[in-house]
N, C-alpha and C positions, 0 to 999 in steps of 0.2 A: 388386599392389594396394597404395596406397598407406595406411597406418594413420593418423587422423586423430588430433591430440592436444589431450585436454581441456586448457581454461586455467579457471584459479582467478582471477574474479577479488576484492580484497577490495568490504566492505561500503562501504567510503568511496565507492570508484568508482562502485559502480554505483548509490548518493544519489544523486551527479553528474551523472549519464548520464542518470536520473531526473528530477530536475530538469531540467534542461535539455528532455528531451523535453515534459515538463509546463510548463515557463516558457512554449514556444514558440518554444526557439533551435532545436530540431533537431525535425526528424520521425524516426518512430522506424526508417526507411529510412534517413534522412541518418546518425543513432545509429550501426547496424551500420557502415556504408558508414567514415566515420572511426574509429571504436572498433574496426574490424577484431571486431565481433562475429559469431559465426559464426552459433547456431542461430535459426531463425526463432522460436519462442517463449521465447525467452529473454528478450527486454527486456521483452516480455507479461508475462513470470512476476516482471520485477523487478518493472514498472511496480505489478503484485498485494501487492507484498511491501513495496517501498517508499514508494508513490505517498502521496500527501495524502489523493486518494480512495481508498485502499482500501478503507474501511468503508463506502462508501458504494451504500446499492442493497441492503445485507445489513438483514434484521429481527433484532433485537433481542428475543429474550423474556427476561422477566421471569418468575423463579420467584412462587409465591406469599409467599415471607417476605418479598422482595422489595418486592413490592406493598405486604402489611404495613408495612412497615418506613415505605413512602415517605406512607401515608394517614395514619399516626400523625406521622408529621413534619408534615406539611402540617396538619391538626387542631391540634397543640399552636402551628404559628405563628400559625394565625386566633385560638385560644385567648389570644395576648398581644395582641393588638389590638381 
């Protein structure tokens, strides 16, 4: 049986790889296929880590000091005008 061996790759590249599948030069099939990328969630998990959209589709809470914080802001700028 033959042993499969992990590759490392760096952060630089897999921006790259990202990019590109996000630009719309590559699908993220064409991705593997030239990048010689092996596992199937692996570009999934860059696309997660590195993409533009990652944060997107996620809520956002706000503590309550938070809120505080942001009603006294907004209050003191109506207050100068």
């Amino acid at each position: 049986m033959k042993q499969k061996t992990a590759l490392c790759y760096s952060e630089v590249f897999k921006r790259k790889v990202v990019k590109e599948i996000e630009d719309g030069v590559l699908t993220i099939s064409q991705a593997r296929t030239i990048y010689n990328i092996g596992g199937s969630s692996t570009l999934k998990r860059w696309i997660n880590e590195y993409g533009i959209n990652d944060c997107m589709g996620r809520t956002v809470h706000l503590d309550a000091a938070e809120k505080l914080l942001q009603r006294e802001e907004s209050l003191r700028a109506k207050d100068r005008f």
